[in-house]
N, C-alpha and C positions, 0 to 999 in steps of 0.2 A: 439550511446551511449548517455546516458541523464542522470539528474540528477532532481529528483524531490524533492519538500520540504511537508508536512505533517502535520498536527494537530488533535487535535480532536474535533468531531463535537458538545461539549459539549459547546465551546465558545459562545457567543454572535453572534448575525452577521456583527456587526461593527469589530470586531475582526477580522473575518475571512475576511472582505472587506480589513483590511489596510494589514493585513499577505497576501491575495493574491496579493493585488498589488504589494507587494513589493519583495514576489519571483519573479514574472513575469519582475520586472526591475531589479532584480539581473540577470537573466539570467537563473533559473529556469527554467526546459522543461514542469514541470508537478506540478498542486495545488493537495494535498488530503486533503479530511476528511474522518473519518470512521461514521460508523450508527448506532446509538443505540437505544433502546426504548423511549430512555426522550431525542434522539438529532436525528433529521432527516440529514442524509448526504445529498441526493436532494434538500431539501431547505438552507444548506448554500452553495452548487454548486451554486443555481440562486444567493446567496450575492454575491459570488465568482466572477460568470460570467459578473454581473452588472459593475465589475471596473477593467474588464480584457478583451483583446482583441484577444491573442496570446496564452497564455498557458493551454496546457490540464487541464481538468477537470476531477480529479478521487476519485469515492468514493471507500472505500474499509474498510471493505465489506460490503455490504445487505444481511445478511440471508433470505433464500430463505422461510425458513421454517417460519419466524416472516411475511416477505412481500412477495405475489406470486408474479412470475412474470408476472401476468397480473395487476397487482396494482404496479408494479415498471413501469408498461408502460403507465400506467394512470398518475404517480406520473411525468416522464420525461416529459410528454408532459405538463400537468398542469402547472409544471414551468418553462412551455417553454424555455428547457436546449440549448445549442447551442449543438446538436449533432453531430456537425463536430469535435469538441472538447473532447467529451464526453469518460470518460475511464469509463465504468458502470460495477462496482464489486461486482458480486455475490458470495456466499459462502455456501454451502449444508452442514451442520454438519449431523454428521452420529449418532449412528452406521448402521442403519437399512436406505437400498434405497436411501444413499446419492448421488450415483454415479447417478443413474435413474433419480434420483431428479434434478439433476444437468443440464443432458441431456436436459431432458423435459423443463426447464426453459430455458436455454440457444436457445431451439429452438424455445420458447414463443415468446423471446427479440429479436434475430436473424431476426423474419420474421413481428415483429412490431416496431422496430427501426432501425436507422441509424446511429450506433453507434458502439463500439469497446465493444466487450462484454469480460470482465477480469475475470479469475476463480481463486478464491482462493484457492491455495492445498498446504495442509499439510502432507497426504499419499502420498506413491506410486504410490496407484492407481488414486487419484484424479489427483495428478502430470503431469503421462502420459493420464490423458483424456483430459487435459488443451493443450499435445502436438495434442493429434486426433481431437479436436472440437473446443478450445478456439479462441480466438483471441489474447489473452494474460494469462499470466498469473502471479501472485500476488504470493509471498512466505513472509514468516514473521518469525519474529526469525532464523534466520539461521548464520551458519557464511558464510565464501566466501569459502570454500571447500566444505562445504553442498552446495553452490550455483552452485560449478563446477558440483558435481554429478548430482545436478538437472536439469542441462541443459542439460546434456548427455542424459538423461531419456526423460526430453520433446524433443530432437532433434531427438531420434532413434523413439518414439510414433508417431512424425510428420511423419518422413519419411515413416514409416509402411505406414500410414495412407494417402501417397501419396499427401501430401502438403504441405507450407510452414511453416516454426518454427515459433511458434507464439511468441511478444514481451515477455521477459521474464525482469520481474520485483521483488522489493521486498521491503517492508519495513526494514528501515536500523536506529532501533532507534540509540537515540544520545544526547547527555547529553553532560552541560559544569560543571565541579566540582569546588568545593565540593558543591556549592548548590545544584545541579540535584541526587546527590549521593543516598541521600533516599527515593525520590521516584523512582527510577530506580530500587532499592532493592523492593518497594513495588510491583511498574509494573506487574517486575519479579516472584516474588513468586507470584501475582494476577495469573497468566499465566501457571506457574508452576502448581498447583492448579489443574488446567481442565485437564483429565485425558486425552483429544485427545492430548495437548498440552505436556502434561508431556514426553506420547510415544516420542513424536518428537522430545525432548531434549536427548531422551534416545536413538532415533537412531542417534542424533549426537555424543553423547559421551560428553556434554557437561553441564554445569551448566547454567541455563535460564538468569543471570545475565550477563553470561560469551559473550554473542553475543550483547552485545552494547556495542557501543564506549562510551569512556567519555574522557575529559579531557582537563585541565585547559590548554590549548594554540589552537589556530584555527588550527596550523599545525597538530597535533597529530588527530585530527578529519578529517581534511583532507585526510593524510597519509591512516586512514582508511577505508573512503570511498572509497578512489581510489582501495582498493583491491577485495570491491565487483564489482566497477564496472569495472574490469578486467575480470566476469563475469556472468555481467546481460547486458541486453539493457536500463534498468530505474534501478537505486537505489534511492531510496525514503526513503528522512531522515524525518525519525519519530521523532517529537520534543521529548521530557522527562525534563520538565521545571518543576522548584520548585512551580509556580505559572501560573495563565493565564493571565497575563500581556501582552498588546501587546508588550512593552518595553523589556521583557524578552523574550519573544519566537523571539522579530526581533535580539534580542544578537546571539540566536544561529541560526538564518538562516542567517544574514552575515557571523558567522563564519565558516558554511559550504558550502556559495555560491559558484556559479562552480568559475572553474578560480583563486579559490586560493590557494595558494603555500605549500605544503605538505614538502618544504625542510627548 
């Protein structure tokens, strides 16, 4: 079991150099950033890597469909990633060939890197592809009962599938209040929003705000991390910061560093 810490790839890469250092010395298992159009994940991994020695490197995610993956294998090697490190998170948005999509790329990555290939799944079906073929796999938004079912699904798709359960992972955002309070409401309705994302709240049963922690003492954050990672193999706290302040995002990865006290 492990605990990773998170930001978005939106930052600076100075930013991202002192926020990796400093989960790595808190005792963090795992750095992320995610990938957007205007923020390259793989290039703040290499900021990342440059002032880090020990802890995984995960992006999450790369659409597959914005970058192939043979251009996320050009991109890893270009910035010459440490791939012993490397958690490389792909994501196939559907409706149409996502799963195919998925396959194919993963077997792109698989046979030209050296690295832990992550799938992001939101479906069912993507869920149990990530148990037959992943090496890992990435969930987002969920609560820790969603996280129990989904481990059920990827354990019994492994075992079909006659292999080992792969790392089961998740972003786990997290917010200290009342600063972080409105943009967690925004996040959330951003999220809510996207109709693959909506279904998912809707197979939980849940409100999209209703799956992040928040709250003004470390313990109460704590408290709740510990109930995902009850189980996952990585919960990965997703910052939710009023601002991109190194000052403010290092507030909430001390206050969720491992090791501290949830009583």
């Amino acid at each position: 079991m492990g605990r990773g810490f998170g930001i978005a790839a939106a930052v600076d890469n100075e930013t991202v150099k002192i926020v990796a250092r400093a989960a790595e010395e808190a005792g963090y298992s795992s750095f992320w950033v995610n990938d957007t159009p205007g923020a390259d994940g793989l290039d703040c991994l290499s900021a990342a890597a440059s002032v880090t020695e020990r802890v995984k490197l995960g992006v999450g995610v790369i659409p597959i469909g914005r970058r192939p993956a043979a251009d996320i294998v050009a991109d890893v090697q270009r910035y010459d990633l440490p791939q012993d490190r490397l958690w490389l998170g792909i994501g196939s948005p559907g409706p149409q060939g996502a799963l195919a999509n998925a396959q194919e790329a993963m077997t792109t990555l698989h046979s030209n890197l050296d690295c832990a290939i992550i799938l992001a799944a939101l479906g069912p079906r993507m869920v149990e592809l990530s148990g037959e073929q992943a090496d890992g796999v990435l969930l987002n938004w969920i609560t820790p009962a969603y996280g129990a079912t989904s481990r059920e699904r990827i354990e019994e798709a492994a075992r079909a599938a006659g292999r080992d359960t792969p790392l089961i992972m998740s972003y786990v955002r997290a917010g200290i209040l009342p600063e972080a309070e409105d943009e967690i409401l925004v996040q959330a309705s951003r999220y809510d929003s996207i109709p693959a994302y909506n279904a998912h709240f809707g197979r939980q049963g849940v409100e999209a705000h209703l799956t992040v922690l928040r709250g003004k003492q470390a313990t109460v954050l704590q408290a709740g991390i510990e109930e995902y990672e009850a189980v996952l193999d990585e919960a990965v706290v997703r910052a939710i910061t009023p601002d991109d302040e190194p000052e403010t995002i290092l507030r909430l990865l001390d206050a969720c560093r491992p090791g501290g006290s949830a009583a």
